[in-house]
C-alpha positions as CSV (number, residue, x, y, z in Angstrom):
1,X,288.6,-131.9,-19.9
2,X,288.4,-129.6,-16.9
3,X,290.5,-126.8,-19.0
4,X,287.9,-127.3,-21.8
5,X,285.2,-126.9,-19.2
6,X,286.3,-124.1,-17.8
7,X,286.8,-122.4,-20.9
8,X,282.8,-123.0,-21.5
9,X,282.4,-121.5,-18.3
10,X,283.9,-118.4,-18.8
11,X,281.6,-115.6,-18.9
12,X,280.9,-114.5,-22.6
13,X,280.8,-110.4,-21.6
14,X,284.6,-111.3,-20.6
15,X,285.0,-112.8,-24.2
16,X,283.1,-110.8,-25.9
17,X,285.1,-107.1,-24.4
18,X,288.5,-108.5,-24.0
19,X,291.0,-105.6,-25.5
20,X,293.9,-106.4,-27.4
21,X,296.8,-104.4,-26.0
22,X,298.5,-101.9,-28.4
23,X,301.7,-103.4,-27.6
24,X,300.5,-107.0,-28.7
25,X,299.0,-105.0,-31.6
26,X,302.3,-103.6,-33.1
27,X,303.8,-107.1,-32.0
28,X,301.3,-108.6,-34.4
29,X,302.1,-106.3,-37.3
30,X,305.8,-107.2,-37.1
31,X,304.9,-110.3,-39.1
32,X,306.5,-110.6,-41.7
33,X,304.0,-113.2,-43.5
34,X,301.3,-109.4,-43.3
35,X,303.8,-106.5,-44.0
36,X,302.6,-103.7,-46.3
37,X,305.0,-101.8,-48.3
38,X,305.9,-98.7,-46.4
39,X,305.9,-95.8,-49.3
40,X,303.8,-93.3,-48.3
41,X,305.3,-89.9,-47.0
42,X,303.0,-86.7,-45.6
43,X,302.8,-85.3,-48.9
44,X,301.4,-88.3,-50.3
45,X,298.9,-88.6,-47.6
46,X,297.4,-84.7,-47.6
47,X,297.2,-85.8,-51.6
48,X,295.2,-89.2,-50.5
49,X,292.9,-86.8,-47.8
50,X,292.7,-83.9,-50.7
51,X,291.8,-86.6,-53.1
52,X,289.3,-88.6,-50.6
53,X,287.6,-85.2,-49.6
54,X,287.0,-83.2,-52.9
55,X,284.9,-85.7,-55.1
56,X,280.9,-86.4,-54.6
57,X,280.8,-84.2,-51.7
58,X,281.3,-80.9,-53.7
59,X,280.6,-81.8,-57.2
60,X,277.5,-83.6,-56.6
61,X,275.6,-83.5,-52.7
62,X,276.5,-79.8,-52.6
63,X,273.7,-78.9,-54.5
64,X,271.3,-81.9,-53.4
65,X,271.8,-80.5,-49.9
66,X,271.1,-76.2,-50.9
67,X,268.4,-77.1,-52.6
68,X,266.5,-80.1,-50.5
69,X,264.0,-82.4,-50.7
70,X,260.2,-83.8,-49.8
71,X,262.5,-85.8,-47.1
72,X,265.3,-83.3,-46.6
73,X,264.8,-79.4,-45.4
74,X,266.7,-77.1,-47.8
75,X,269.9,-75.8,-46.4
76,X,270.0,-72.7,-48.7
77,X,272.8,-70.3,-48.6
78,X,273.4,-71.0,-45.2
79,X,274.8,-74.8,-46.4
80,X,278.4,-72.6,-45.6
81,X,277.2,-72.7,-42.1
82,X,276.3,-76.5,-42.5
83,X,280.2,-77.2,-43.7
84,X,281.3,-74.7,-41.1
85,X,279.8,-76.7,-38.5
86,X,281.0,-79.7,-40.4
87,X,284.6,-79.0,-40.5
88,X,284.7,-77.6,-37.0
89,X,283.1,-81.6,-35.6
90,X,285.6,-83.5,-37.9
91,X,288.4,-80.9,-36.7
92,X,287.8,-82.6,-33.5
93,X,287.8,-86.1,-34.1
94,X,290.9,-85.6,-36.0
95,X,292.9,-84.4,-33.5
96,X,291.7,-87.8,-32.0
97,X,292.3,-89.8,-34.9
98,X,296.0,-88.2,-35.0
99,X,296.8,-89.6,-31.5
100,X,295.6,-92.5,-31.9
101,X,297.1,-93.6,-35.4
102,X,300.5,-91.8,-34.3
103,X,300.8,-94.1,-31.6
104,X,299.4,-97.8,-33.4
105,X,300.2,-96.9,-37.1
106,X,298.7,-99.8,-38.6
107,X,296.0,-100.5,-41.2
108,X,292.8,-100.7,-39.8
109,X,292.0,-97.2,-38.4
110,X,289.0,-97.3,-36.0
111,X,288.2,-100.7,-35.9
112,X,291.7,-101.4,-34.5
113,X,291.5,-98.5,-32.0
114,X,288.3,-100.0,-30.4
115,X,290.0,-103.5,-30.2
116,X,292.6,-101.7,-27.7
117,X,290.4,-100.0,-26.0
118,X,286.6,-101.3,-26.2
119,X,286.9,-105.0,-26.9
120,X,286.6,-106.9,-30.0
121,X,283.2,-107.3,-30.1
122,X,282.9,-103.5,-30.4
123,X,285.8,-103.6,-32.8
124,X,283.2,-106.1,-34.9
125,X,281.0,-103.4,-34.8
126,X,283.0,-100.6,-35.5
127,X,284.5,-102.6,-38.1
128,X,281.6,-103.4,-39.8
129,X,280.4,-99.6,-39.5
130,X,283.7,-98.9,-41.5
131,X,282.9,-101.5,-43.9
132,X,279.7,-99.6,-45.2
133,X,281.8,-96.3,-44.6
134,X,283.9,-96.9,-47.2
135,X,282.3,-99.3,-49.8
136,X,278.7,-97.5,-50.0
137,X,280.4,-94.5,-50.0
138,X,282.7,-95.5,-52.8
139,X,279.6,-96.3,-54.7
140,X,277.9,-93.0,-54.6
141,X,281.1,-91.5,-55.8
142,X,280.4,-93.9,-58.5
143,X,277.1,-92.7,-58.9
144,X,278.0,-89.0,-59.1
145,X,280.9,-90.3,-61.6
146,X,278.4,-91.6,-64.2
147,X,276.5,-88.0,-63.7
148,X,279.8,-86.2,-64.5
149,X,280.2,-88.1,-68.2
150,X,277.2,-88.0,-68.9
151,X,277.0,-84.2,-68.6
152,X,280.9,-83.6,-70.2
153,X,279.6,-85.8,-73.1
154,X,276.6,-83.8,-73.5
155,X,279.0,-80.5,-73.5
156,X,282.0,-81.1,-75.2
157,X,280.3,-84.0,-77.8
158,X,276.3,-83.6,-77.9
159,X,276.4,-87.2,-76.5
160,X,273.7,-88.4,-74.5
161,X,273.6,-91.9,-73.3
162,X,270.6,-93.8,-73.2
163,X,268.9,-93.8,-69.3
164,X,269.0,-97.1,-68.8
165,X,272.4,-97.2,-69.4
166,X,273.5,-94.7,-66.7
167,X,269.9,-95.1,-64.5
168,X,270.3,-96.6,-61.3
169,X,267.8,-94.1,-59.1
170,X,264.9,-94.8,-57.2
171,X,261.6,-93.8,-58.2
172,X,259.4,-92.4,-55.3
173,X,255.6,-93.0,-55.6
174,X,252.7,-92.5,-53.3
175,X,250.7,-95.6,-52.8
176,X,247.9,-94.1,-55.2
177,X,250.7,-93.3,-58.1
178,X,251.5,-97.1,-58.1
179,X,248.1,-98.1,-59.3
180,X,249.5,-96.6,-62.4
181,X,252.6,-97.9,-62.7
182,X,253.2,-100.3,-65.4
183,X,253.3,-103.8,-63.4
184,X,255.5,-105.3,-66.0
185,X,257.9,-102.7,-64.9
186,X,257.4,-103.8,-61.5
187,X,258.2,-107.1,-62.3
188,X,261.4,-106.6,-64.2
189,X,262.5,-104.5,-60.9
190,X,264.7,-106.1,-58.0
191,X,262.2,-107.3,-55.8
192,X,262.6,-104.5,-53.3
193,X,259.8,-102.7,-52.0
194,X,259.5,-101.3,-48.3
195,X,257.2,-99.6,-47.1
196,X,257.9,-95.5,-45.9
197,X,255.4,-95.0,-42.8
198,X,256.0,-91.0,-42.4
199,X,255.3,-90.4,-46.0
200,X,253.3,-93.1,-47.1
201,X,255.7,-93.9,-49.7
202,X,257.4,-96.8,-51.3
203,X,260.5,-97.1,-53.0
204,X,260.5,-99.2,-56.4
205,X,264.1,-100.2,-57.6
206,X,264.4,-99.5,-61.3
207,X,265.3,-102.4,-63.8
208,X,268.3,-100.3,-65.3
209,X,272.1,-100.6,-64.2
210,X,274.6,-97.9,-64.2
211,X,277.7,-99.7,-66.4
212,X,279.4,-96.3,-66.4
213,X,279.8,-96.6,-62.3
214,X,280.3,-100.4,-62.4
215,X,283.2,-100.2,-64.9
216,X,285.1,-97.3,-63.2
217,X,285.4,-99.5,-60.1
218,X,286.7,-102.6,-61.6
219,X,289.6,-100.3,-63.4
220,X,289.7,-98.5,-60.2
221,X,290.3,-102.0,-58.3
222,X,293.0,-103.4,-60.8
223,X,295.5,-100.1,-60.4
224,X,294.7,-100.7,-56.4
225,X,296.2,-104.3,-57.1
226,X,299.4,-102.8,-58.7
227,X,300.4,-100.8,-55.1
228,X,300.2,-97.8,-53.5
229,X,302.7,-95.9,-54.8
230,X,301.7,-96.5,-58.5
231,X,298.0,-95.3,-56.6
232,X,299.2,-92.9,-55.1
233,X,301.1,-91.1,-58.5
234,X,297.8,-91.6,-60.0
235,X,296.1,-89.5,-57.2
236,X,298.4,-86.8,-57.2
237,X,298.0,-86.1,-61.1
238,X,294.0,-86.2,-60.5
239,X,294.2,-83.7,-57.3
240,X,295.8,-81.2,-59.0
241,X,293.4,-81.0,-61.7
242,X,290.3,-81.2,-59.6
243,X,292.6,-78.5,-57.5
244,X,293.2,-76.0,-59.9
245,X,289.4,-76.7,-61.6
246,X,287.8,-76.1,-58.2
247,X,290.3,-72.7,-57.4
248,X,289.8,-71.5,-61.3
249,X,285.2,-72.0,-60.2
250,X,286.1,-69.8,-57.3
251,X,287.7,-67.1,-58.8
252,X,285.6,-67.0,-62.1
253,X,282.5,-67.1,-59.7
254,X,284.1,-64.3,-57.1
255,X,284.8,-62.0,-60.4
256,X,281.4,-62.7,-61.6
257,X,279.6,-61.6,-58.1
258,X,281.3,-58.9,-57.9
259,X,282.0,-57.4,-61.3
260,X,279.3,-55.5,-62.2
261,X,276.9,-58.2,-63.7
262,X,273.9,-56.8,-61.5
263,X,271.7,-57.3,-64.6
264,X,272.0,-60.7,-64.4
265,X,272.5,-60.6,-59.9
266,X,269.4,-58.2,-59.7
267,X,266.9,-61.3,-58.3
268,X,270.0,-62.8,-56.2
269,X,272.8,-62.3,-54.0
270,X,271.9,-58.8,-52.8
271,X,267.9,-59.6,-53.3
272,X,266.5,-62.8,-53.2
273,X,269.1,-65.2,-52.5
274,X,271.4,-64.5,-49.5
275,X,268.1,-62.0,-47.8
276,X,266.6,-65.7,-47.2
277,X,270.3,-67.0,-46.3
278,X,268.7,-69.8,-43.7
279,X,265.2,-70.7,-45.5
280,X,264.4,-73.3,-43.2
281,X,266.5,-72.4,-40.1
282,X,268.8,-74.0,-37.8
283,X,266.8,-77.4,-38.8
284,X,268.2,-77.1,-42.5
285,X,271.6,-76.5,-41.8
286,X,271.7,-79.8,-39.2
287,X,269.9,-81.3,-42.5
288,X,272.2,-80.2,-44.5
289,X,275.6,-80.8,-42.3
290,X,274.3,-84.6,-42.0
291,X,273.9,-84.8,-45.6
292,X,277.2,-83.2,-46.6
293,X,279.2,-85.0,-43.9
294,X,280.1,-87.6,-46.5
295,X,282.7,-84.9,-47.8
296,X,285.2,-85.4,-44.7
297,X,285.3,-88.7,-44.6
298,X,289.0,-88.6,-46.3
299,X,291.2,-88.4,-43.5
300,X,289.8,-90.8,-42.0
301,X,290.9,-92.7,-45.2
302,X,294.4,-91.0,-44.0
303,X,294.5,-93.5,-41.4
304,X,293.8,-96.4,-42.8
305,X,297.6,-96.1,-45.0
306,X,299.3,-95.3,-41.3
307,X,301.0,-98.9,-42.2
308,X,302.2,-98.2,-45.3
309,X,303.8,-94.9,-44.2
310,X,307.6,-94.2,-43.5
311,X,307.4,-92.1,-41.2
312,X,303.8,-92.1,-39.6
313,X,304.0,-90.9,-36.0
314,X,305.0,-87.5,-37.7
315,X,302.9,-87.7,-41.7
316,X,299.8,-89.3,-40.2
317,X,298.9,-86.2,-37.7
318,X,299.8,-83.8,-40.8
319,X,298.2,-85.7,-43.6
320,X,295.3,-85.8,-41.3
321,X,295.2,-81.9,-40.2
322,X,296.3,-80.5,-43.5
323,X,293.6,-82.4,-45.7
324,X,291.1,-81.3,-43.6
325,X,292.0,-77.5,-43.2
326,X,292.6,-77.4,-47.4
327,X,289.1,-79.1,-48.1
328,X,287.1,-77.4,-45.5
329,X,288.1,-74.1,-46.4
330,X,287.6,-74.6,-50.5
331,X,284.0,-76.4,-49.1
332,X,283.3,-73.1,-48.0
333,X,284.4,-71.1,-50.4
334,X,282.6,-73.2,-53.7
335,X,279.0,-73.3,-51.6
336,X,279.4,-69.6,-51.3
337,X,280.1,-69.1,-54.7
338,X,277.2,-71.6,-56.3
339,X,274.6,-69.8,-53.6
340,X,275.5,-66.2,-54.8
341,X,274.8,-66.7,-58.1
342,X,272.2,-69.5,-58.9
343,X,269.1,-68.6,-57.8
344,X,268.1,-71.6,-55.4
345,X,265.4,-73.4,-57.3
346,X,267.5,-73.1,-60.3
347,X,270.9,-75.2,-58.5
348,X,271.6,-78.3,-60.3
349,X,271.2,-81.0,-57.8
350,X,273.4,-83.2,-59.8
351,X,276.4,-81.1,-60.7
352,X,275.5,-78.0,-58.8
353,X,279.2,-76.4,-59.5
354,X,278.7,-77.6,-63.7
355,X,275.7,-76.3,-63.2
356,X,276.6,-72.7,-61.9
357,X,279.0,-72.5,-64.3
358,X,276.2,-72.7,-67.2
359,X,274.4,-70.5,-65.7
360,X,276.7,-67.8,-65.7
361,X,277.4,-68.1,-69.7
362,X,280.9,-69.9,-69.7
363,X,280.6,-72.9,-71.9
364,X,284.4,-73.6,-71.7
365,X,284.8,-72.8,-68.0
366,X,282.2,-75.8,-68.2
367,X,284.6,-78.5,-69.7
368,X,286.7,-77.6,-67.4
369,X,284.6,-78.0,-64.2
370,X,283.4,-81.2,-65.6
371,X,287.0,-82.9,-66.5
372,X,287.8,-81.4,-62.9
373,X,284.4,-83.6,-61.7
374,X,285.5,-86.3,-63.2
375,X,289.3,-86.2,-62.2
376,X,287.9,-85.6,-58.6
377,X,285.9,-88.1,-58.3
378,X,288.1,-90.9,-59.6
379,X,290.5,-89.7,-56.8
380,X,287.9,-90.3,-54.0
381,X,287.0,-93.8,-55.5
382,X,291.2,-94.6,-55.7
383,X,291.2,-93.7,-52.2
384,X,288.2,-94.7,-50.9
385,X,288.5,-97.7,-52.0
386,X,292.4,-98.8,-50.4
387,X,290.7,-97.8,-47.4
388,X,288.1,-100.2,-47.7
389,X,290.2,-102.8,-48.7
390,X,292.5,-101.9,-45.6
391,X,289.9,-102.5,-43.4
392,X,288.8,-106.0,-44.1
393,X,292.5,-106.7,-44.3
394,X,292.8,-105.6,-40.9
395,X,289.5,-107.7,-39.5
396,X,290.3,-111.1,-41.7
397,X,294.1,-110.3,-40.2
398,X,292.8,-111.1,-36.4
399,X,290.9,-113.9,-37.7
400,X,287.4,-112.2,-37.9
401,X,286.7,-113.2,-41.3
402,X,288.6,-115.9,-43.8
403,X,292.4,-115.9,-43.3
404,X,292.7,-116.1,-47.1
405,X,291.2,-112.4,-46.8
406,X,294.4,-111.5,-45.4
407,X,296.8,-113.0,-48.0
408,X,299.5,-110.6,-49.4
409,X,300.6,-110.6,-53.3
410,X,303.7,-112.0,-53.3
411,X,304.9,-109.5,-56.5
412,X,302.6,-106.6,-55.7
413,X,302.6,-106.7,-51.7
414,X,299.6,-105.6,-51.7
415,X,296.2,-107.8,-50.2
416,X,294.9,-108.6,-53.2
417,X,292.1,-110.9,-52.2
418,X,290.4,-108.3,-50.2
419,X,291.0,-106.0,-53.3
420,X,288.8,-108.1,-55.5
421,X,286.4,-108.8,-52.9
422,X,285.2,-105.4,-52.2
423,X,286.1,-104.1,-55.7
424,X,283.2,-106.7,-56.9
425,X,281.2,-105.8,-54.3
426,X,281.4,-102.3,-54.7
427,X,281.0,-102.4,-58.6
428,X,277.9,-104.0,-58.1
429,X,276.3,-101.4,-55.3
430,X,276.9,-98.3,-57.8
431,X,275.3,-100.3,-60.8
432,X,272.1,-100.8,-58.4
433,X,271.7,-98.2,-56.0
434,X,270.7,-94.1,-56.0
435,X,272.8,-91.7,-54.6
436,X,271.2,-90.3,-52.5
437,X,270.6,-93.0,-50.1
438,X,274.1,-94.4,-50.1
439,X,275.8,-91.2,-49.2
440,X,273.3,-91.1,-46.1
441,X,274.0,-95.2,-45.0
442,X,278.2,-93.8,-45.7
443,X,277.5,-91.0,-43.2
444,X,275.7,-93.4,-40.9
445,X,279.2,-95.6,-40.5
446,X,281.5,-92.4,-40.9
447,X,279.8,-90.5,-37.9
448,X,280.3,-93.9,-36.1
449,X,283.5,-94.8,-36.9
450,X,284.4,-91.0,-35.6
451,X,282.8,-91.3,-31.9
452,X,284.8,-94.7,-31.6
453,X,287.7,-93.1,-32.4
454,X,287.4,-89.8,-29.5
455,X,285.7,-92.3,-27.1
456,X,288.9,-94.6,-27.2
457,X,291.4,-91.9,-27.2
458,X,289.5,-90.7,-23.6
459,X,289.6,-94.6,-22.2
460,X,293.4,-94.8,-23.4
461,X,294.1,-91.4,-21.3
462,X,293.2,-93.3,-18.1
463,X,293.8,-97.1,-19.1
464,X,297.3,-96.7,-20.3
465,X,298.6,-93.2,-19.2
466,X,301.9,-93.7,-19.7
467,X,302.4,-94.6,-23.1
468,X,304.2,-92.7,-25.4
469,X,302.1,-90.4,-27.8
470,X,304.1,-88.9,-30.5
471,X,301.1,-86.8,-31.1
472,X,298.4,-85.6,-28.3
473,X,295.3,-83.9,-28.8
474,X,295.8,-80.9,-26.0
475,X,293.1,-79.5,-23.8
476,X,292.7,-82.7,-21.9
477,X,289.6,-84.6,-22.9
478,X,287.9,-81.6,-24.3
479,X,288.2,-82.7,-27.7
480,X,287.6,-86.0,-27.8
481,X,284.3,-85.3,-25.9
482,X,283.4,-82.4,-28.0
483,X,283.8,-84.7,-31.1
484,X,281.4,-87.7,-29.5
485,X,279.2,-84.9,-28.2
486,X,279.2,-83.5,-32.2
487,X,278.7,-86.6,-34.0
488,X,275.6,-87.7,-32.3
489,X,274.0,-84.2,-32.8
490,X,274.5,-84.2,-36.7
491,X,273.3,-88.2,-36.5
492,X,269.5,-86.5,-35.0
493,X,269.5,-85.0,-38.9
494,X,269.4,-87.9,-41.0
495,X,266.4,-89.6,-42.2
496,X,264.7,-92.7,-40.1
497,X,264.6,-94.6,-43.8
498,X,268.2,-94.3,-43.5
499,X,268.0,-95.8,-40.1
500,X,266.1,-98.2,-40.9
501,X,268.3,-99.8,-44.3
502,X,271.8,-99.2,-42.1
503,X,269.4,-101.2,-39.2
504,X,269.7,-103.8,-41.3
505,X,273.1,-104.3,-42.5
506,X,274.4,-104.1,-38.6
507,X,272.0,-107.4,-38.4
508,X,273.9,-108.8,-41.4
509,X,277.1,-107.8,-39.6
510,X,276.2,-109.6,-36.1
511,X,275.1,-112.5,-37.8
512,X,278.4,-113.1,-39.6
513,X,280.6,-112.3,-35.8
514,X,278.7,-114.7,-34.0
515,X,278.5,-117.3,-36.6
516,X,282.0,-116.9,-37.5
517,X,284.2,-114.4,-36.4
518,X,283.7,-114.9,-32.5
519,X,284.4,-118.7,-32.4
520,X,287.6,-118.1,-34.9
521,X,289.3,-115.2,-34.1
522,X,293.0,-115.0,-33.1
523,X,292.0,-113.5,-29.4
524,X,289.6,-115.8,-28.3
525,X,292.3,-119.3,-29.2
526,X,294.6,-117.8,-27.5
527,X,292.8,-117.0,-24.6
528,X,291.2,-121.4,-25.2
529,X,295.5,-121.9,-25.1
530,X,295.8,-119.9,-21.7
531,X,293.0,-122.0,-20.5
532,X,293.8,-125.3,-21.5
533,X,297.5,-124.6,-20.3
């Protein structure tokens, strides 16, 4: 009784911060009962960052972020600058992320970086943070897939599907525009009205559902339950395609600019356009690098297959470097390109590169663009996706959620529980939700996940000096304080509505530790056994 006692006793800080060492960590993972199928080599994971990075981000929230919005200052031309800025913050972090995966490559990426270094309530957390990271953002990639057939049927078929089958947005009203509103409408809606103070706005959920999105996840989520290296096949086919489409928009659009079509250029690149390069200042490129941010999260989906790589002390720290360096510099490249020639009122804020594409007069570069959008984007959802899935493998693994969460396919080897759960989960998030507001909560979790990440590498530098790191991020600390230092500046640019809905999900997140996850997780009975002992 007095070891039960004293366990009650113990201070709940020391509970709640109590690190799992990296050693224990790898110990852990030797399991046999919770091996993954190492497959993956550093080809296959600069195809899994290629495929994560070039999706929604370029095909869809380019344009959304040039252009702007009542909420959201235009970026303009100078959205270059914005990815610029961008690549040059994520550049940082992954340096981090390199040294820390090439010393614990295991699934779980951030989250099991903070348990080693920060505790496991701040693993929670970070966990959590990843959680929304990866399933809200697979489900605006879902969004943006929906847009892409709809606009390649309308091309190559005259097709257009009904809006209520594809419809998923929210309608914003001012508080005198609802008195007109039908109220049957109302009624039919999810009941989901909040009020917007700095406007005076409210947001009313539309009755329709996007079956496009919610069917490409559930097919999606059954090749994830196959394996990886069927996955991962399937990824490298769709990369090259969106590849060569995305290369084939920057050289028609470079030849375009600047081969004599001044007739139809007369109003942009050398007048209008690229004269008012930053229409809203330094404020709309911040805007518009915390909108766009949502297009690096892919290596961080790098990390997440460290345990299912053969050799990841060396492909993690490539897969991670090269995906980023390939993406950033076509990122630059297509926003150049789509600014140049489409007069900035005119950008299509749902397929800005399909849209510049029309407006330059090539109907069949169009089919191609849009089978590249679509071939893109199912890449980021493949990937997107095993990293989510990774994740709640990882938590459920230490006992933080259900331990049948963790359970491996005996054929497959794969955790197909965790596969279904946020396959259904995520399936139902793209049928419901707009765009625009899920890639903002996925940046809010993504810019998280990333300070975790460079503040643990810096605590690991003094807390356990001496071990091994196959990979180092050089300059000292500079880098991992340079990345902390970035992602809370680009955080200052996002909306407080954002705030506000991701405000709320961390509440949903700390109810579920301390009613579950903190009295049944593997650290804290082991440290009741210590006691009681």
């Amino acid at each position: 009784m007095s070891g039960i006692a004293s366990v009650k006793q113990r201070s709940l800080l020391s509970r709640l911060f109590r690190t799992k060492n990296l050693d224990k960590i790898l110990a852990d993972n030797a399991n046999q009962e919770h091996q993954l199928k190492k497959t993956l080599s550093a080809f296959d994971l600069i195809i899994f960052g290629v495929g994560a990075m070039i999706g929604a981000g370029i095909f869809a929230l380019t344009g959304a972020a040039a252009v702007g919005s009542p909420d959201h200052a235009a970026a303009g031309p100078a959205l270059t600058i914005s990815f610029v800025l961008t690549g040059v913050i994520c550049s940082f972090c992954a340096l981090c992320y390199s040294e820390f995966s090439a010393m614990a490559p295991i699934s779980g990426s951030a989250y099991t970086y903070a348990f080693s270094t920060m505790g496991e309530f701040v693993a929670w957390i970070i966990g959590w943070a990843l959680v929304l990271e990866y399933a809200v953002g697979n489900m605006a990639v879902a969004v943006s897939w929906t847009g892409s057939i709809k606009e390649f049927l309308a091309m190559a078929f005259h097709v257009h599907l009904p809006s209520w089958l594809v419809s998923n947005t929210i309608d914003t009203v001012s508080r005198e525009g609802l008195k007109t509103v039908d109220m049957s409408i109302v009624l039919k809606a999810i009941p989901f009205v909040i009020p917007f103070t700095t406007e005076e706005k409210i947001l009313l959920v539309q009755s329709a559902f996007n079956l496009p999105a919610f069917f490409i996840v559930l097919a999606v989520t059954a090749l994830l339950l196959v394996g990886v290296s069927e996955s991962a096949r399937t990824a490298a086919v769709m990369v090259f395609v969106k590849t060569f489409v995305v290369l084939l928009f920057i050289v028609i659009g470079a030849l375009f600019l600047f081969g004599g079509h001044m007739d139809v250029l007369q109003h942009n690149w050398f007048a209008d356009g690229w004269k008012t390069f930053a229409p809203n200042g330094f404020n709309g490129i911040i805007t518009g690098a915390s909108t766009i941010f949502f297009a690096y999260i892919g290596f961080d989906a790098v990390s997440t297959a460290a345990e299912e790589t053969k050799n990841p002390q060396r492909d993690i720290p490539i897969g991670i470097m090269g995906s980023l360096a390939i993406c950033t510099l076509l990122y630059i490249l297509v926003t150049a390109v789509i600014t140049g020639i489409v007069p900035l009122h005119e950008i299509n804020k749902e397929a800005a590169v399909v849209g510049a594409m029309k407006y330059m007069g090539y109907p069949w570069a169009s089919w191609l663009v849009s089978i590249g959008a679509i071939a893109g984007l199912s890449s980021v959802l493949l990937v997107l996706q095993m990293g989510g899935t990774r994740i709640f493998y990882a938590i459920a693994r230490d006992g933080l959620l259900p331990a049948a969460l963790a359970k491996i396919h005996p054929k497959f080897q794969t955790p197909h529980v965790c596969t279904l759960l946020v396959g259904a989960f995520v399936a139902i998030g793209g049928g419901l939700l707009p765009i625009n507001l899920l890639a903002e909560m996925c940046n809010i979790g993504t810019l998280g996940a990333f300070m975790i990440v460079c503040i643990g590498v810096a605590i690991l530098r003094f807390t356990d000096a001496n071990r091994h790191r196959p990979f180092k991020a050089p300059l000292g600390l500079t880098f991992p304080i340079l990345g902390t230092l970035g992602c809370l500046y680009v955080m200052t640019g996002l909306p407080l509505f954002t705030w506000v809905v991701t405000g709320a999900w961390f509440l949903l997140g700390m109810a579920l530790y301390f009613g579950y996850g903190f009295w049944n997780s593997n650290l804290n009975k082991e440290l009741d056994g210590e006691v009681l002992s």
